[in-house]
N, C-alpha and C positions, 0 to 999 in steps of 0.2 A: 547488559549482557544480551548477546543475540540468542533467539532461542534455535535449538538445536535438534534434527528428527537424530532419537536414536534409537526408534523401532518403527517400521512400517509393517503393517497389517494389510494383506492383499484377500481379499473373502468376494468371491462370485456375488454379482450383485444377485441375480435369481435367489440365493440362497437366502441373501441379506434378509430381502423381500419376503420371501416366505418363513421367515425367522419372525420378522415384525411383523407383519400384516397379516400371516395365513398362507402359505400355499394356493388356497384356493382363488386367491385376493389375487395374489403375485404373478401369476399366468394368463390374468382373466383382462388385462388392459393391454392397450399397444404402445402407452408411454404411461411414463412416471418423472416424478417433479420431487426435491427431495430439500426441505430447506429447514433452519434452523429458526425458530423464533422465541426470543425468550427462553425459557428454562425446557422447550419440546425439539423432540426431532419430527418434524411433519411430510409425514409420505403422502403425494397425489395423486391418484391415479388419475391418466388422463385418454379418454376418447373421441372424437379421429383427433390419434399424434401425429403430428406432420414439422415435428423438430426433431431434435437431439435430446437425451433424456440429462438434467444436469442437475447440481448438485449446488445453490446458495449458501454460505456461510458469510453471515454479518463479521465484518470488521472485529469488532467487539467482542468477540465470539470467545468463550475461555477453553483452548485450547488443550490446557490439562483433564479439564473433563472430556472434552473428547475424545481424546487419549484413553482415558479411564471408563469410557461408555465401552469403546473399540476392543479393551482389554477383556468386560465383560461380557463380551460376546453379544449387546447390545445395540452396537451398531458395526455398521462394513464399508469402506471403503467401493468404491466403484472398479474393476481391471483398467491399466493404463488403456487409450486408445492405441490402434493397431498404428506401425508406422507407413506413411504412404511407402509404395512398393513402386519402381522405376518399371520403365514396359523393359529394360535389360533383366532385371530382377525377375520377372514375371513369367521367363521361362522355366524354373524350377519350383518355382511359386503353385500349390495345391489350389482349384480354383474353389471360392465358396459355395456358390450352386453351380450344378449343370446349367449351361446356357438355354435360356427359357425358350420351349418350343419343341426342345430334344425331349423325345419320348426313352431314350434311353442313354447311361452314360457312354461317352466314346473317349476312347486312349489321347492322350496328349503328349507332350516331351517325353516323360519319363515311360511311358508304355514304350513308343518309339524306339528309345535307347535302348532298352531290355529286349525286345525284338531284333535291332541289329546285333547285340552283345551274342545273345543267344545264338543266332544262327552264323557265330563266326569262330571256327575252328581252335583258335588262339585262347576263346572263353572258354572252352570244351577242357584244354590244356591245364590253364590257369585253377579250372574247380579241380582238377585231379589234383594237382601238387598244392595247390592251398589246403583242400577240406578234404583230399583221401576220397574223394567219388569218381568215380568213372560214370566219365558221357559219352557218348556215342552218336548223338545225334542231337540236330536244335529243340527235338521237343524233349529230348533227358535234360536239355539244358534246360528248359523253360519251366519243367518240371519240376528241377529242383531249385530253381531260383523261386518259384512260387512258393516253394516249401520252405524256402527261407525267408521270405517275406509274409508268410501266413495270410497269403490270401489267393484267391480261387480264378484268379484271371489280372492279366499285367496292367487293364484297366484302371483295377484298386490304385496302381500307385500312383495316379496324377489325384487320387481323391482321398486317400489314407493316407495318412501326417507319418504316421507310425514306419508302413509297411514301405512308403519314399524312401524316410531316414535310411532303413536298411537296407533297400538297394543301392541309394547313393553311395554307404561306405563300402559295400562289395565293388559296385562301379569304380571307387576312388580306388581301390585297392588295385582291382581288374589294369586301370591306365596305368598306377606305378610300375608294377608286375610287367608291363610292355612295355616299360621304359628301361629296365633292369633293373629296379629296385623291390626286391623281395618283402 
């Protein structure tokens, strides 16, 4: 019989780490090594990392118990890795750092877009009859698009995951809305 997942366990490695090793342990290297040997799970910390942080399991390995380590909150799984992203993709894409050298963050696409949305008459219409406000001008707009995306400057949304999402679906809504679909 082939064996079968039928539960996967997804736990923050940081947390893993600070669960086995310490917090204090878990912060304090720039890689870690993480392999099975015998009847141990063995964590090592390692300094200067200049790999990938990976995860050995022997062949032989009895899987039900790790299973049943995983269960006991014992051991964690690593997050999948990220999937590469296309430079097409990359335009809505949140970047991971400011580009090194920028002493302060600057607006990208989605700033961009919210700035044209805003000061365009049609968007002023659209928040009336969507959400019952009266705009009157790009900065009543910008205002209350900020207010709907909970953050302090249009900046945040090439850098906030959260406060994107919720432009996006205003934006996506904004383009059907001018297409005729309510």
């Amino acid at each position: 019989m082939t064996p079968t997942i039928i539960h996967r366990f997804e736990i923050p490695l940081r947390d893993a780490l600070g669960l086995l090793i310490g917090e204090e342990h878990a912060g304090s290297s720039e890689g870690w090594k993480i392999t099975v040997e015998e009847e141990s799970l063995v964590v090592d910390l390692v300094e200067p990392w200049a790999g990938k942080h990976s995860i050995a399991v022997p062949a032989d390995f009895d899987h039900d118990k790790l299973l049943a380590m995983i269960e006991a909150g014992e051991f964690k799984l690593p997050p999948p890795e990220k999937p590469q992203v296309s430079e097409a993709d990359s335009v809505n894409r949140i970047p991971e750092k400011p580009v090194s050298g920028q002493s302060e963050r600057k607006g990208g696409p989605l700033a961009q877009r919210a700035a044209i949305a805003c000061g365009e008459k049609g968007f002023w219409t659209f928040i009336g009859k969507r959400f019952g406000v009266t705009v009157a001008s790009a900065d009543d707009a910008a205002t209350w698009l900020r207010a709907q995306c909970g953050i302090m400057s249009r900046v945040d949304l090439d850098y906030d995951e959260t406060a994107a999402g919720v432009f996006r679906e205003i934006d996506k809504l904004y383009r059907l809305w001018l297409e005729g679909f309510d």
